[in-house]
C-alpha positions, 0 to 999 in steps of 0.5 A: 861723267859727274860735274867734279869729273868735268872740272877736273878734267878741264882744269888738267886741259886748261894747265896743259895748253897754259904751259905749252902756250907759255913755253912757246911764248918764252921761245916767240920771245927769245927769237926776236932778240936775236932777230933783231941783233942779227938785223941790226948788225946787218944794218949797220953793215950794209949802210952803204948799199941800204940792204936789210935781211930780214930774218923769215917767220918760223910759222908756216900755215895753209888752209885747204877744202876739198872734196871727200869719197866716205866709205865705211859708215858712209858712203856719200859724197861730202865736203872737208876743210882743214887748217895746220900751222907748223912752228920750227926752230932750233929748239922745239916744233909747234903743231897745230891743226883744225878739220872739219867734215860734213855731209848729207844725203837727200837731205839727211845728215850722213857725216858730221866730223870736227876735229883739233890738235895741239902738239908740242915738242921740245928738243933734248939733242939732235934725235930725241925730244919730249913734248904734249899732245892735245886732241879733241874730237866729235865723230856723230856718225860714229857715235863719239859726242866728244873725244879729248885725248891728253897725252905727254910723249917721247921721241925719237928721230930714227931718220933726219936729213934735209928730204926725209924725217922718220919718227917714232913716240911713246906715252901715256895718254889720259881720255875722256869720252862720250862714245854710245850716250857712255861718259867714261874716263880712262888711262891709255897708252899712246904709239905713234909714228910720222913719215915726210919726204921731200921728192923736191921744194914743191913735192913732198909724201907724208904718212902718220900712224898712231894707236891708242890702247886702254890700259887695263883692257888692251882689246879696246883700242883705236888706230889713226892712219893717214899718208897723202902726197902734195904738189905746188901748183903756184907759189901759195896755191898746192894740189894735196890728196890724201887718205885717212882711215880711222879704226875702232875695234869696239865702236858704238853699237850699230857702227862699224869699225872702219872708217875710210876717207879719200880726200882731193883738196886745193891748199893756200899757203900763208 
């Protein structure tokens, strides 16, 4: 990737998380408004019991470390912590989401995985939204330096009541990537789905999949796929377990295509 390359593409990064982090300002500004009109009314309908209701947080957040069982190209041992903060109103949904893997063997570094995302979306009616997707990704043991993945989408809600949401996107996605000591830029399609149920308030399944073809050569794709289940142990303590499995049908030379990870995980919610 030559210098222009890079400047472009960050300049084009640094556009997209500028106007996802200025939309979701402008909503952040429009809430407390009503906010507070809505607690003032309550103030002043309640002065003679002195009762305030206080409207709660849209944001929810949760920070996790568990133990991870590796199987592909490694097997060993090792150790992951994540972080996902979700934002929901109304209008739109906020995803965010940092995770981190890593592991040795007799000494010897055998994973080393650092991974982030932004996603936001914006409700057209009570089934469709439009949104962006920002990923970023280094993979040592599978040889990828770094992964930064651009892609605005379209969704659709197949299913949407109180305990189950089913969803499907569509876009383009525009990647650039060190995979194999290779720099290289390019146009891809990007399919994804999400699953969640909720078995009650303190139990719930989720399941994501998506994949991620090049354009203009469909055999060069990979697959993200993910289902795990969560349980409250406590108020702000849960128990999570969950499998992810990612797939590169061209990796670098001399890794393999599949990776496989079991993760058992304590998480505390903010």
């Amino acid at each position: 990737m030559t210098s222009l390359q890079r400047s472009r593409l960050l300049a084009l990064l640094g556009a997209g998380l500028t106007l996802a982090a200025q939309t979701t300002l402008r909503a952040d500004d429009a809430t407390p408004a009503a906010t507070n009109t809505t607690t003032s009314a309550s103030s002043t309908t309640a002065t003679g019991t002195g009762a305030v209701t206080n409207a709660p947080s849209p944001w929810s957040t949760s920070a996790a470390a568990g133990l991870t069982i590796t199987r592909g190209n490694s097997h060993t041992m090792l150790a992951t912590v994540n972080l996902q903060s979700t934002r929901k109103t109304a209008d739109d949904t906020t995803l965010l989401g940092a995770d981190a893997t890593y592991g040795e063997t007799s000494g010897v570094r055998n994973a080393e995985q650092l991974h982030g995302f932004g996603q936001y979306n914006r409700n057209l009616s009570a089934d469709f939204y439009y949104g962006l997707r920002l990923d970023a990704l280094h993979d040592g043991v599978a040889d990828v330096r770094y992964r930064l993945t651009l892609a605005p989408l379209a969704g659709y809600y197949i299913l949407k009541n109180t305990n189950t949401t089913l969803s499907v996107e569509a876009g383009p996605a525009l990647i650039y990537q060190e995979q194999g000591h290779v720099d290289k830029g390019y146009l891809s399609l990007r399919l994804g789905e999400r699953f969640e149920h909720k078995f009650s308030a303190s139990a719930k399944l989720w399941q994501t999949f998506e994949i991620i073809p090049e354009v203009d050569k469909f055999d060069n794709y990979y697959i993200n796929f993910e289902i795990g289940v969560e349980s409250a142990l406590t108020k702000h303590v849960n128990v999570r377990t969950y499998i992810q499995d990612t797939y590169y049908n061209l990796p670098a030379a001399g890794r393999e295509k599949n990776d496989v990870k079991l993760v058992g995980a304590i998480a505390y919610k903010f």
